[in-house]
N, C-alpha and C positions, 0 to 999 in steps of 0.2 A: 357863405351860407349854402347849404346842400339845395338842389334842386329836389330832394329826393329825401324822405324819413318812413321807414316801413317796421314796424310791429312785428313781432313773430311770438304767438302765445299756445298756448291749449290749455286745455278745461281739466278741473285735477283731474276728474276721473279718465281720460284718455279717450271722450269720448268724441272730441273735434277740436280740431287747427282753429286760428286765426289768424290773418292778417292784416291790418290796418295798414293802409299808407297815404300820405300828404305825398303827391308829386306835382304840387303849385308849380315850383321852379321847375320842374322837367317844363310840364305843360307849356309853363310861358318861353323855354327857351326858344321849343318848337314851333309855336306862333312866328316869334321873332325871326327864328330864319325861313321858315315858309312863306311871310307875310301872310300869312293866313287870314280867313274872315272870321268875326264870332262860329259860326257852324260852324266849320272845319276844323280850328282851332278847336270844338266843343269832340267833335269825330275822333280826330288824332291824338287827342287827348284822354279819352277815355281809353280808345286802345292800346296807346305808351303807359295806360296806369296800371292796365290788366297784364300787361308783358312783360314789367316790373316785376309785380309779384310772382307770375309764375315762372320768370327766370331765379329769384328768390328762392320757388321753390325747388332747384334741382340741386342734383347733389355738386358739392364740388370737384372741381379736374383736379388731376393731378398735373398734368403738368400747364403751363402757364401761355404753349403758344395751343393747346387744344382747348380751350375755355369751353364749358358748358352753355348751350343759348335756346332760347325757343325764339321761335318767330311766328307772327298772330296775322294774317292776312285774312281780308276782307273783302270779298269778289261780286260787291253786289251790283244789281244793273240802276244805281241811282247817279245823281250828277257829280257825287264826291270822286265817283272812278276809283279804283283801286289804293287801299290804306294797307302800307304796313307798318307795324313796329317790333320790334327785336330787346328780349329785353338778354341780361346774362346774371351767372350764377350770383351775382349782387346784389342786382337789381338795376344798373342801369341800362339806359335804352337809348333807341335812337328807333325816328321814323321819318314814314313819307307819305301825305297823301298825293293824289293825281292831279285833283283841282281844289286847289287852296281858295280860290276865289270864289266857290260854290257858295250861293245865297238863296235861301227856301224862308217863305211865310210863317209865322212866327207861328208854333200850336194852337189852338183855343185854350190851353192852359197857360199862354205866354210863352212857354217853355220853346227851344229852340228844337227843329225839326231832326234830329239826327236820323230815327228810320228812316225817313224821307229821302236825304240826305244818301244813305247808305242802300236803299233799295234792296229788293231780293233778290240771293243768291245763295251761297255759302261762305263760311268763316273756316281756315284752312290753318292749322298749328303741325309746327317742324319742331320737334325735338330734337337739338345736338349735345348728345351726352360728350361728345370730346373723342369718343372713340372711332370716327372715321361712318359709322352706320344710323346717319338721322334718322328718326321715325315721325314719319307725316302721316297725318289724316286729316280728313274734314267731314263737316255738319254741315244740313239747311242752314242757313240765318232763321232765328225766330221770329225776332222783331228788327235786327237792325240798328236794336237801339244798343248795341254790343254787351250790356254785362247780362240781360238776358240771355245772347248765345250764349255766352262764355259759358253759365250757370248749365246750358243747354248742350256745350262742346263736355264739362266734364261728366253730366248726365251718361249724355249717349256714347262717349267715349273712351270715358275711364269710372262707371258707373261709380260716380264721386257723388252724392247730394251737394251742391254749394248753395250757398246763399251768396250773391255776390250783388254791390250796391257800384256805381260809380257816376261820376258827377262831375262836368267843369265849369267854373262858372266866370263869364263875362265880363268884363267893363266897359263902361262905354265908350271906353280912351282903346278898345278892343284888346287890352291888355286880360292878361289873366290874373282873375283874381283868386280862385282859386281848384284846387285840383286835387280828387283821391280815391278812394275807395275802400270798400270794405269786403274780406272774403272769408265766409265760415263753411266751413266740408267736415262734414259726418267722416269718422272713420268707421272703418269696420268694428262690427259689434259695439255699435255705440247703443248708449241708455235711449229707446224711443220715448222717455218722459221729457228730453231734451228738443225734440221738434216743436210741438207747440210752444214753448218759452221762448225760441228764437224765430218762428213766427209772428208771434208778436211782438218781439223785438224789433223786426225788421221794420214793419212800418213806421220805427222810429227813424230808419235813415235812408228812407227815400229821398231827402236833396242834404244826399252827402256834402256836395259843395260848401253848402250854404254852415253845416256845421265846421267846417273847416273854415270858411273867410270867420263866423264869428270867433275864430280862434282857439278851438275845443281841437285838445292835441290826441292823437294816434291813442296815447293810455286813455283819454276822455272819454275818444269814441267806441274803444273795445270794451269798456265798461257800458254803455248805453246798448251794444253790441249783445252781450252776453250777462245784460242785469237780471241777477238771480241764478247765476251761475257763478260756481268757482272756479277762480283759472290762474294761470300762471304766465308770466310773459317769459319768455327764454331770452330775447335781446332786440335791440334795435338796432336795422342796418339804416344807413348813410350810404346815398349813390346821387347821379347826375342823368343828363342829358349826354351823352356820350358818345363821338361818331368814333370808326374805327377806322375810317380810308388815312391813305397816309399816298406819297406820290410813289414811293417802293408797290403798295399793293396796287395801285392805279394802273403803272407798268404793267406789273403783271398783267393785270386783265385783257389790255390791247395785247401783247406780246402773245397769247393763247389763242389770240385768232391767225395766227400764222401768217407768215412774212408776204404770201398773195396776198391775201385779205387788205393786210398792211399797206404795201404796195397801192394798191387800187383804192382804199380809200383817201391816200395820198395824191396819187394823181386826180382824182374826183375833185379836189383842194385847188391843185393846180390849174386845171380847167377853170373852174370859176373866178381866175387872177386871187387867188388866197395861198400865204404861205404853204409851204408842204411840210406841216406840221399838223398834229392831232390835238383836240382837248376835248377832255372829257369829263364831266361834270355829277360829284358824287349828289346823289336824289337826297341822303338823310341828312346832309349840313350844307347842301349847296356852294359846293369847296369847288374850285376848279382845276383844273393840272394840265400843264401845255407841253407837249412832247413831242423834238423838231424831228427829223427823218435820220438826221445819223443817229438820235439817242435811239431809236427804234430797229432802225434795219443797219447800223454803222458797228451797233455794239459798244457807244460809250454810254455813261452814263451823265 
C-alpha cells in the first residue's frame, strides 16, 4: 500500500489548481523511525504533507540523477527545534525533526499544540529545478501551525492565493492514524465569483484529518473542496516515505571534508580507545554507515 495518494485537478474554467493528498502512510512511517511523540509526529507530519504536494508541483527533470526537489524548513524558536522535509517531483518525501520527544499541553480545543511546539521564526523553501541553480527564500512563520505559512510562504512569495488545510491525526497506540491535506491556488486571471464559494468551502475541512480516518478518499474531498464548482481531475499520483542516503553518497560526504579533517577526526576516535573508524548517521531514516580508515584515507572501498 502507498504511503502516499495525491489528487491533481482544476476547475473547468482554468480558474484554480487543486491538490488533495492522503499521506497517512508517509506520516506513520516517519513516526516510526523518529520514535516520535503525538506533537512531533503531528509537526513532521504536516510539513512531509505540504512538501509532497509542492514537490508534485514542479515540473519534471530530465534527466534522472538531477531529480527536481523543494525542501520546507522550519526555524522556529519553539521545543520541536528545527523540522525539515523534502519532498520531489512525485511527491515523495522524507524528513527530520530535532526533538521527536517534544511534549506541549494539549490546546483548550483539545487539539495538539503544533504553534507551540514550532515557535516563532521563519519557514525557509529551496527549489531545485535539477538544473544546478536552487532558488531559496523565506517568510515570518505566521502561526507555526505550518499550513497557515505555507498559505502565507505562497502569498508573500509567489503572490499565489492558496487555500491550504493540513491535519494529522493521533492514536493513542501514538500511531498515525491519519494524515493529509488540502491545497487550492488562484491562478492568474481567475473568476473572483470563485473566492467566496471556496471560502466557504473551507470551513468544511478544517480537521482534514478527521475526514480522512473517516475514510472519505482524495476524489471525496476535492468535491467538498470545490462544491459548486466544475472541475476536472488530471490524474492521481502514488508516492512513499523515501530516504535517499545510500553508503556511496554517505562516503561522499565525509570524503569532502578533506583527508586533514578525516585524519583528525580519526585520531579524536583513537584517543578515546574507539576504533579509527567513522559513522555517520543519516537524520531522515536514521540509517547508520561505518567507515574504517583505509576505506577513507586508503582508497578502498
Amino acid at each position: 500500500m502507498s504511503g502516499i495518494k495525491i489528487l491533481r485537478g482544476m476547475t473547468s474554467d482554468g480558474s484554480a489548481r487543486i491538490h488533495v493528498i492522503d499521506s497517512t502512510g508517509a506520516a506513520g512511517e516517519a513516526a516510526r523511525l523518529h520514535s516520535s511523540s503525538p506533537l512531533a509526529t503531528a509537526v513532521l507530519g504536516r510539513l512531509l504533507t505540504a512538501a509532497s504536494v509542492m514537490g508534485a508541483m514542479m515540473m519534471t527533470g530530465e534527466e534522472p540523477e538531477s531529480r527536481p526537489s523543494v525542501t520546507l524548513s522550519l526555524g522556529g524558536d519553539g521545543p520541536a527545534g528545527r523540522v525539515i522535509a523534502v519532498g520531489d517531483e512525485f511527491g515523495n518525501v522524507r524528513g527530520y525533526i530535532q526533538h521527536p520527544e517534544v511534549d506541549l499541553p494539549l490546546k483548550p480545543n483539545g487539539k495538539l499544540d503544533v504553534g507551540g511546539a514550532v515557535g516563532r521564526g521563519t519557514l525557509s523553501v529551496i527549489r531545485d529545478t535539477g538544473d544546478g541553480e536552487p532558488w531559496s527564500g523565506s517568510v515570518p512563520l505566521v502561526s507555526g501551525e505550518i499550513a497557515e505559512d505555507i498559505a502565507g510562504y505562497f502569498m508573500t512569495s509567489e503572490q499565489t492565493p492558496t487555500l491550504c488545510a493540513l491535519g494529522v491525526l493521533v492514536g493513542t497506540d501514538l500511531s498515525c492514524l491519519a494524515a493529509g491535506g488540502v491545497f487550492v491556488q488562484l491562478l492568474p486571471f481567475a473568476d473572483d465569483s470563485l473566492i467566496p464559494v471556496l471560502e466557504k468551502n473551507a470551513a468544511k475541512l478544517s480537521n482534514i484529518s478527521s475526514l480522512i480516518a473517516s475514510g472519505k478518499t482524495p476524489k471525496e474531498i476535492a468535491d467538498i473542496a470545490l462544491e459548486g464548482i466544475e472541475y476536472d481531475v488530471f490524474d492521481t499520483l502514488t508516492a512513499d516515505y523515501r530516504c535517499t542516503c545510500s553508503r556511496e553518497r554517505m562516503k561522499r560526504a565525509i570524503l569532502s571534508l578533506g583527508e586533514k579533517d578525516i585524519k583528525k577526526m580519526l585520531d579524536e576516535q583513537e584517543a578515546e580507545n574507539k576504533p579509527r573508524e567513522l559513522e555517520i548517521l543519516c537524520r531522515f531514516c536514521e540509517s547508520r554507515y561505518t567507515f574504517t580508515e583505509k576505506e577513507l584515507l586508503g582508497g578502498a572501498d
